[in-house]
C-alpha positions in Angstrom: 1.6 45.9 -79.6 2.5 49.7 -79.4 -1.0 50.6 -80.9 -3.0 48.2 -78.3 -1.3 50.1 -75.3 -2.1 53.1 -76.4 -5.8 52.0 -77.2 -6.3 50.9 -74.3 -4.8 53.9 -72.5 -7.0 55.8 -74.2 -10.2 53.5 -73.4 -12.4 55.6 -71.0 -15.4 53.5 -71.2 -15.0 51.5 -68.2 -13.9 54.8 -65.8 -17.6 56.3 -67.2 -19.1 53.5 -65.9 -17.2 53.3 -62.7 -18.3 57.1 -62.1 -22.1 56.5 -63.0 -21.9 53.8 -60.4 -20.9 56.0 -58.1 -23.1 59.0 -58.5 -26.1 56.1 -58.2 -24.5 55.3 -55.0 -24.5 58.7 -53.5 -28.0 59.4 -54.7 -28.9 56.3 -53.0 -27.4 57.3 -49.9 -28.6 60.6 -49.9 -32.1 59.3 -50.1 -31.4 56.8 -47.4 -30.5 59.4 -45.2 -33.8 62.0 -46.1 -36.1 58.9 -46.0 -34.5 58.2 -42.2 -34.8 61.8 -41.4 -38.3 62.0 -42.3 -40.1 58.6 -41.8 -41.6 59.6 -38.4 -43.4 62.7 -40.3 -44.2 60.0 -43.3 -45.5 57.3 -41.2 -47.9 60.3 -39.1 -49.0 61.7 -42.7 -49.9 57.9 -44.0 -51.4 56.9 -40.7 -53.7 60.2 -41.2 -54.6 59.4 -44.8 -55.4 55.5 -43.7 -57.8 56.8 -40.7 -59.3 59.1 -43.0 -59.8 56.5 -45.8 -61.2 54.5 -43.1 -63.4 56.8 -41.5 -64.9 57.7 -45.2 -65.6 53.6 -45.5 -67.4 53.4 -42.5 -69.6 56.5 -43.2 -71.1 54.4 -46.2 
């Protein structure tokens, strides 16, 4: 019984996963937060590249 607390003590497997988990999370977050900060300028720059794909469609 000794030996399986100590094993187990020793087990870190489940605290690497627990921390990879939460370094996804805060990359997530972080690009929640540059994706909010930036969608106006994203949305102008894709509207410009639509018109422009458009504009090049009609001058067939």
């Amino acid at each position: 019984m000794t030996k399986f607390i100590s094993r187990f003590a020793k087990n870190e497997s489940g605290a690497t996963a627990i921390e990879y988990g939460l370094i996804a999370a805060l990359i997530a977050v972080a690009l929640i937060g540059v994706l909010t900060t930036m969608s106006g300028s994203l949305k102008d720059t894709f509207t410009k590249i639509s018109n422009d794909l458009n504009a090049a469609n009609a001058a067939k």
